[in-house]
C-alpha positions, 0 to 999 in steps of 0.5 A: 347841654343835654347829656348826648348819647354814645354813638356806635361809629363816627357816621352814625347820627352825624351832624354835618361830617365828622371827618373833613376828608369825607367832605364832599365837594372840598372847598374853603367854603364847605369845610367852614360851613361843615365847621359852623354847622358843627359847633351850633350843634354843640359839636366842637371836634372835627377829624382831619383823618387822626388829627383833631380840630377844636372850636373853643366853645367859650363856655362849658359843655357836659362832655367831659364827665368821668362817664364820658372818659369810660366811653372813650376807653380803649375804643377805636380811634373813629368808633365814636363820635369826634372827641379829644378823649379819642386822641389822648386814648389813641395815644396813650394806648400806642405808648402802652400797648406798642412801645410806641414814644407819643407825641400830642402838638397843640396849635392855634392862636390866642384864645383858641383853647390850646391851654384847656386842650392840654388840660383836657388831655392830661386830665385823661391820660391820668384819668385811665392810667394805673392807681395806687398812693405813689402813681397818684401822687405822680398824677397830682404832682403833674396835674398840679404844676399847670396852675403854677405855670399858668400863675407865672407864665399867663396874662389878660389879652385882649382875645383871651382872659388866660393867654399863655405867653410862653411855649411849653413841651412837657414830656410825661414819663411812663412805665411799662404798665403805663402809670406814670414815673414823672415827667419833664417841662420845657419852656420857650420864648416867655413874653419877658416884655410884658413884665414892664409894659402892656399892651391897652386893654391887657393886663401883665402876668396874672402873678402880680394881681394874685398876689396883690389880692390874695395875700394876707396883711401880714405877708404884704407887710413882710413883702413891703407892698400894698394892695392897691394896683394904682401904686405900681407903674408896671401893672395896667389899671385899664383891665386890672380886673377881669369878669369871672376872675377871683385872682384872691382865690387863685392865689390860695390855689397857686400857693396850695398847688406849689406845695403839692408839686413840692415847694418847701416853704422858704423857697414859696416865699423866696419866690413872692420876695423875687415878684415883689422886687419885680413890681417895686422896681417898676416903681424908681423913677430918674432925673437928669443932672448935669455934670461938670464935664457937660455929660448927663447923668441920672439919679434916683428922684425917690430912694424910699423903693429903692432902700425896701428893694434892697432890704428885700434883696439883701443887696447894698444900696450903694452898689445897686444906685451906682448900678443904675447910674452908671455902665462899666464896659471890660474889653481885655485888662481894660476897664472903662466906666461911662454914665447913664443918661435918664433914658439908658437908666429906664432902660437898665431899670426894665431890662434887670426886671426882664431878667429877673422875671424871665430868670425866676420863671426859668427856675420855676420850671427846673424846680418843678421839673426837680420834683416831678421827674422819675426817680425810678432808673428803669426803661421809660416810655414818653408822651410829650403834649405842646402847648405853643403859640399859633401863627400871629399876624397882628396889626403890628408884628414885630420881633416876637411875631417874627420867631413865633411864625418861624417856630410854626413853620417848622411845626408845619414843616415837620407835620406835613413831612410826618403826615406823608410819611405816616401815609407812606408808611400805611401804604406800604404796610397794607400793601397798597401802591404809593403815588406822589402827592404833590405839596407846598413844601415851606422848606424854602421859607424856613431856609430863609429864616435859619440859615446859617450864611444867608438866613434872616437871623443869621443876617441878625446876629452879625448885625448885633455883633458888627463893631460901628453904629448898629441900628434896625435901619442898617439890619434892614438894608442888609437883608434887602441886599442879601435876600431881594431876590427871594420869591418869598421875601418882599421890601420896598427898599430892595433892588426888586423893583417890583415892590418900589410902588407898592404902598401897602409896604412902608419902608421900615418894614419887610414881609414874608410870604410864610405858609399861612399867609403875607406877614408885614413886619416893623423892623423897630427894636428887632436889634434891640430885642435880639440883644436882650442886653443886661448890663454887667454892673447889674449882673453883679450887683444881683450876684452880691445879694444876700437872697439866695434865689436871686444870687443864684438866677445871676451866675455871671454877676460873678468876679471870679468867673468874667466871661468877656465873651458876649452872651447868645442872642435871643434870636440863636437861642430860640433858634436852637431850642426850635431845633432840639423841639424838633429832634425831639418831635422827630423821635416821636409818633405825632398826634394834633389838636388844631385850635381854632377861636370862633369869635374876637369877643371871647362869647359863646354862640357865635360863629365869625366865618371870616376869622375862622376862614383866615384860622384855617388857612395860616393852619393849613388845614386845608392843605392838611385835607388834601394830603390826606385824600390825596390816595384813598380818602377813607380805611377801616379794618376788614372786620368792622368794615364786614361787621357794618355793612353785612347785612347789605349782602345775603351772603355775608348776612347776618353771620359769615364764616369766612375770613373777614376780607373774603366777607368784604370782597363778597359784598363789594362785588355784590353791590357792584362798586367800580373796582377802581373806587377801592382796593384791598390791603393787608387789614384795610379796605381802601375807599378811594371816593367819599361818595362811595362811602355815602353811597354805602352808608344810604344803602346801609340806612335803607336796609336797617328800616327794612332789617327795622320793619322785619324785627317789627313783624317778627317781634309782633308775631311772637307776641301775639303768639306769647299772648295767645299761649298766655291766654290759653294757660290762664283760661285752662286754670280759670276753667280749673278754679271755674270747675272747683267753684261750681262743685263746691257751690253744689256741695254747698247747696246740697248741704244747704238743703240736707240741713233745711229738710233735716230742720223740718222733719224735726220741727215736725216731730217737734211740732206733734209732740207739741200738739200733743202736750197742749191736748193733754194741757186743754183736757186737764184745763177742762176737767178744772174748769168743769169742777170750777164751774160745778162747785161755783155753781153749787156755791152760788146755789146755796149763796144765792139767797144772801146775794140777790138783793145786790146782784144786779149792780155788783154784776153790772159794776163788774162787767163794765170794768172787765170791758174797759179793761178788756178795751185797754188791753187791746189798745196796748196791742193794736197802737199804730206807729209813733210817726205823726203822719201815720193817721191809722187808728182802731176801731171803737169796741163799744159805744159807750167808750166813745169820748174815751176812744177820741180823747186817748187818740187825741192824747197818744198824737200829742205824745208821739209828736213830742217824742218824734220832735225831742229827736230833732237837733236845732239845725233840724228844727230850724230846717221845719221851722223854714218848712213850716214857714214855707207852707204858710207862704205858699200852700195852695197859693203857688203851684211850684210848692208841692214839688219843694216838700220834699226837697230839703233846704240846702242854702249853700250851693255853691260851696264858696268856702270850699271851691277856690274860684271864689277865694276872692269873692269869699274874702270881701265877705265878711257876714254869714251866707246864708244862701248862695245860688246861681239864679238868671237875672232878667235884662230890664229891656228886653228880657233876656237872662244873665247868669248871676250869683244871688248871695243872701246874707243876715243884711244884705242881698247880693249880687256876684259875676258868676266867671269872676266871683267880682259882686256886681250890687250889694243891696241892704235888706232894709230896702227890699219893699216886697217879692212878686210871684206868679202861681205857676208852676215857674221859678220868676220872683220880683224883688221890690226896692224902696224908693229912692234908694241908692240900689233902686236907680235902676229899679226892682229885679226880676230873677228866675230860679230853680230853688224859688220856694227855699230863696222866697222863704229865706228872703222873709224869715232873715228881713223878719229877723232883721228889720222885726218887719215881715215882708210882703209877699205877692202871689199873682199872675199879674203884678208892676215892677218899677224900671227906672222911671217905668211902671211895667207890668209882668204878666204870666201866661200859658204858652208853647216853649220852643225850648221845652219846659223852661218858661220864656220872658220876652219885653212886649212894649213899655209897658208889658213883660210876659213870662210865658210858662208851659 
């Protein structure tokens, strides 16, 4: 479950009602559906004023956390929603705070969850009280004997998987702080029987099996047993195992857990050889034999258990067979000894393992009550928590239902009279009129129980001890002569005629009216269980063993202290435990934990109304709820009464000044509530009704979503206002940043254009010095050249005559190879770009350079396409390759060519490796792919178009669903025949097959695509390479594809597109397919 979130009240967010006296109307059938409403919410506490009603869950829920146990500390008792942490913090805080001695009564039946109920509580109480190493070793001690009590004194049920089958108060001692000094335990009534017989489907205490499971070879060897279950006649095989129950892993617990609370090792083990001898003695079986004076005797069939037992026992083999043989009855000086027949052997047999069980639990609890009680001698305070059976009415109720329906009528009785007075108490307190309320009083159906003279056990206990032929029929005519007339008394066989009819009565039976209901009870065994009878040969037998535990379980086995007087019946002394339980309880403030169980099938989700409507009646709750809302059906305090409803008042809102029952009877009289639905006591205000309370809660709800839309406007006001404020500081500063830019910019700028104006002022200066120098320069250049061309020219002058003969050629030599000179060093300056495309080239100089001229540019092209190509890598070249191909293909043949040009080949559309929509199509290819592209395939009738993916590999044309990437045809390349096109400007491509092959059963394919230049050259250069075949290329307005057996005619015409620019195929006839193309 989902961690739920802390509520601020009991009637905050409520689910159902979380106080039953608030339910409106009252009756059976609302209080189990508030109930079942509840628990399928996960709530499983409910409040009857300050008691707690707990619905076993039958799994875990996530409200027991340590958080959970913060949440609950010292809060108000209904300031959060139901729990049993608000019980146990109530408690603990009025043992703490008011010296007040606490109480904590557990109820309900089998299965109900009073055992985790008590768990829960004293898990808490440790959880809050005082730390340190000594408190905390008081806490463990405490916590810890749980396990052990639960080990010797639990068993399987068939309504519970944990039954305890023993009542037990245990009284926690505190100190004036609070931290715990110790405590005492005290058991009643354990289900001694269980030991030697279980009912079907049940198991026997969960000792037995622990110690079976858990114990290692060597202690089984020591303690002489084995771990089969099958091997002992007093463990139940039907159910020895229990779903989710690790009995090998409590045993380890338990072991762990004893020496916590204080067991020294020899005592563990004296207790694990006393089960031991229990379960071994389960296991001796007799046989008649006949005397010689005619009486039957019974002997032991098998001595091998018997002689371990008293190896294990230390008792003489002799004396214990004798014991079970025979019988010695003392009366004064007398001694007479009788034999014992097979049936009184089992008998003797069963009774001694009753006993010793029952004698071995009861040290148990006086060794743990030695280990955990105060050492301390100082003032003490005590909470005391019961865990007790609840009221059982089963098919057959015999004398162990009978004493626990009369322990819960005393409960009852004490918590009626406690709970009244506890509402007389506050009524006088605060000051507010008391008025009788009126109530089943069940003191006359206790009376019938327990009185001394006429009582049913007293009426018991004479019959045991009456001299003659005592049997259950003679006890139940006896109580049909003294209690007939009782109202709450019913037999058949009684002087009241009224029940002489009545089948539903058997004669060996009587019923009672309790307080829960009609009770039919067997009177079979009723003597022999308030016996409880061990015979004396026995006792003594035990009292001469060499085991000292054992020895001292026995005290009256003694010779030295023979105690002819006859022991106290089971009946007198539950009857006086009950009574020191109820003193007890008297001196304390009570506190409740009702338990109810949801269902006989011990499973979680399940609600049955029927066991829980029967649950709640022989609980009383019902009557629980009246009492309660008798008066006035709802308290609280003035200040937080003030605190929850003031803002439903001007006046008190949403501060008062005043005392806080001024503030209240402010807002009563404000709302107008009829004064005789309320009234004011000394710290409370009273509320009569639990509508004036809803009246006051929907009030209270309106006017939080009013409180609600005005925090909204007020919140949303204030954050506008904030973000208004927000933005005008942040426009202030940017305007501040704005303005510090802009005059940085501008003094950049200025800066910016000082440098430019400086720069040009001196590249002026610059530039005239520079004229001037080149002035000077050129004048002292033409000096030079004058005086060269003055002595050349005398020179020549007096040469003239030795050169004149070959003037003329040398000159024209010489010119000409100025020129081509002058001709290439102009070439060297006026070469165009190394681009191949670039056709720009200079002009011829002179004519007769003009071969010379075409032949350099002829050779400068092929030198620059060398170089531009030495820059390609191979997949470049491979790209020109295709390129160049394309151009042979289709150059001047098909209009969509030019637009390919510039588009380069990309081949992998798609991305296949990359995009995991085709994983699986990638993984049933295994060659390279060297195109992939989605392309509309042609539908053969009627010419409409389908997306498919068009997959070109180094053998094989495929073709892929374009949704699911599953290949729909592999066609070999060796089968393409030839590609059909149009020479328009459209993307329509025939693909022809060979004849007869596997792929052409269908015929050619017709596909349109957008990429048709780049798929038409791919298709030719990789069947070149493949087949060393080129294929054929058809380019043609007009060609024959072949459709199954069909020779059809594709032919291309210009047309007007609905569509737009996307050409159009429709299916003409049989014969004809026209490709309309804008």
């Amino acid at each position: 479950m989902a961690k739920t979130e802390v509520k601020t009240s009991l009637l905050d967010n409520m689910i159902g009602v979380g106080d039953m006296v608030l339910l409106e109307p009252l009756n059976e059938e609302t209080f189990i559906n508030n109930l079942k409403k509840r628990f399928d919410h996960n709530e499983i506490y409910t409040y009857i004023g300050s008691v707690v009603i707990s619905v076993n869950p039958y799994r875990s829920l996530s409200i027991y956390s340590p958080e959970k146990v913060e949440d609950y500390r010292n809060r108000n008792f209904y300031e959060l929603s139901p729990h049993i942490f608000a019980l146990s913090d109530e408690a603990y805080r009025s043992l703490r705070d008011q010296d007040k001695d606490q109480c904590i009564l557990i109820t309900g039946e089998s299965g109900a969850g009073k055992t985790e109920a008590s768990k829960l509580v004293m898990s808490y109480v440790a959880a809050v009280c005082g730390k340190g190493a000594e408190v905390n070793q008081v806490k463990e001690q405490l916590l810890q004997s749980n396990p052990v009590l639960e080990a010797f004194g639990n068993a399987k049920t068939v309504r519970n998987d944990n039954s305890s089958r023993f009542g037990k108060y245990m009284d926690i001692e505190f100190d004036f702080k609070g931290d715990p000094l110790g405590g005492v335990i005290s058991n009643y009534l354990l289900e001694k029987s269980r030991v030697v017989k279980q009912p079907r489907g049940e198991r026997n205490f969960h000792v037995f099996y622990q110690l079976l499971s858990g114990a290692s070879e060597e202690l089984l060897h020591k303690l002489k047993l084995e771990r089969d279950f099958s091997r002992y006649n007093y463990l139940s095989l039907d159910s020895a195992k229990v779903n989710g129950v690790d009995d090998a892993a409590s045993f380890r617990t338990v072991r762990n857990a004893m020496q916590i609370v204080g067991f020294m090792d020899h005592e563990a083990e004296s207790v694990l050889e006393v089960v031991s001898t229990v379960l071994k003695l389960g296991n001796i079986e007799f046989k008649p034999e006949s005397r010689v004076n005619g009486l039957d005797e019974s002997k032991i069939k098998d001595k091998n258990e018997l002689k371990e037992i008293c190896e294990l026992t230390g008792i003489d083999q002799s004396v214990l067979e004798r014991a079970f043989s025979f019988r010695t009855v003392e009366a004064k000086q007398e001694k007479v000894s009788t034999t014992l027949n097979v049936a009184q052997a089992y008998y003797a047999r069963d009774a001694l393992a009753k006993n010793l069980y029952s004698r071995l639990f009861s040290w148990l609890v006086n060794r743990i009550n030695e280990s955990i009680k105060a050492q301390a001698k100082v003032r003490k305070k005590v909470m005391g928590v019961l865990d007790i059976y609840g009221f059982e009415i089963f098919e057959d109720n015999s004398f162990e239902q009978f004493i626990i329906n009369y322990c819960n009528e005393k409960l009852q009785q004490i918590f009626i009279e406690l709970t009244l007075k506890e509402e007389q108490e506050e009524y006088i307190r605060e000051d507010i009129e008391w008025t009788h309320i009126d109530y089943f009083n069940n003191a006359i159906i206790c009376d019938l129980i327990e009185n001394n003279t006429n009582g049913i056990l007293a009426m018991l206990d004479e019959e045991c001890l009456r001299p003659g032929t005592v049997t259950d029929e003679t006890f139940l005519e006896k109580l049909n002569q003294i209690c007939a007339t009782h109202q709450h008394f019913e037999s058949r066989m009684s002087k009241c005629s009224r029940f002489l009819n009545d089948t539903s009565l058997p004669h060996s039976c009587f019923r009672i009216q309790h307080y829960a209901g009609k009770v039919l009870y067997q009177v079979e065994g009723f003597v022999d269980k308030n016996n409880d009878l061990l015979y004396r040969d026995l006792s003594q037998a035990m009292w001469k063993a060499s085991h000292v535990l054992i020895k001292s379980l026995f005290p009256e086995g003694n010779p030295a202290k023979v105690n002819l007087k006859r022991p106290p019946t089971a009946g007198s002394q539950f009857k006086a435990s009950v009574a020191t339980l109820m003193k007890n309880l008297q001196t304390k403030n009570p506190n409740y934990i009702r338990c109810i169980k949801p269902n006989d099938k011990k499973a979680a989700h399940i609600f049955s109304e029927s066991l829980v409507c029967h649950q709640i009646r022989y609980l009383g709750l019902m009557e629980n709820v009246r009492v309660r809302r008798a008066g006035y059906a709802f308290r609280q305090a003035y200040e937080p009464c003030l605190e929850r409803y003031k803002m439903l008042c001007k006046q008190t809102w949403p501060h008062w000044k005043g005392p806080a029952r001024s503030g209240v009877e402010v807002l009563f009289n404000e709302l107008e509530i009829p004064e005789e639905e309320y009234a004011f006591g000394r710290s409370k205000i009273f509320i009569r009704n639990p509508r004036t309370l809803f009246k006051l809660e929907d009030l209270r709800k309106q006017r939080l979503e009013d409180l609600a839309t005005l925090i909204q406007k007020i919140y949303r006001g204030w954050k506008c206002r904030t973000h208004f404020l927000l933005m005008k500081k942040s426009q202030i500063v940017i305007a501040a940043w704005y303005r510090r830019f802009a005059q940085q910019k501008r003094y950049q700028q200025i800066k910016s254009s000082t440098l430019v104006i400086q720069s040009y002022i001196r590249g002026w200066k610059a530039r005239k010095i520079l004229r001037e120098l080149k002035h000077q320069k050129r004048c002292k250049e033409a000096a030079t050249t004058i005086a060269a061309y003055w002595h050349g020219t005398q020179v020549r002058r007096e040469y003239r005559k030795f050169f004149r003969a070959n003037a003329g050629k040398k000159i024209y030599e010489f010119t000409l190879q100025r020129l081509v000179q002058k001709y290439l060093l102009e070439m060297k300056n006026k070469m165009p770009s190394l681009s191949p495309i670039d056709k720009n080239w200079p002009s011829r100089p002179y004519l007769f350079l003009d071969s010379t001229h075409k032949e350099l540019k002829r050779i400068f092209h092929l030198w620059r396409c060398k170089k531009y190509r030495d820059q390609f890598t191979d997949q470049q070249k491979l790209i020109y390759e295709e390129k160049l191909e394309a151009s042979e293909l289709f150059k001047d043949k098909k209009a969509l060519y030019p637009s390919s040009v510039g588009q380069p080949f990309q081949g992998a559309y798609l991305e296949i490796n990359k995009n995991p929509k085709y994983k699986k199509l990638k993984d049933a290819i295994e060659e390279k792919i060297i195109i992939a592209e989605v392309v509309n395939k042609i539908n053969r009738a009627n010419g409409k178009s389908t997306s498919r993916i068009f997959l070109l590999t180094n053998n094989n044309l495929l073709l892929a669903d374009q949704k699911s990437g599953q290949i729909k045809l592999e066609v070999p390349l060796v089968d393409v025949t030839k590609v059909s096109m149009s020479s328009q400007n459209d993307g329509f491509f025939a693909v022809h097959l060979k004849e007869g092959s596997e792929a052409a059963s269908k015929g050619d394919f017709l596909f349109s695509s957008d990429h048709l230049i780049e798929m038409a050259t791919k298709l030719y250069r990789t069947t070149l390479s493949q087949t060393k075949q080129k294929l054929n290329i058809e380019i043609s307005d007009e060609f024959l594809v072949q459709f199954r057996q069909d020779k059809v005619c594709v032919k291309f015409i210009q047309g007007n597109q609905k569509n737009g620019s996307v050409p159009t195929c429709k299916r003409k006839n049989n014969r004809l397919l026209e490709v309309a193309v804008p």
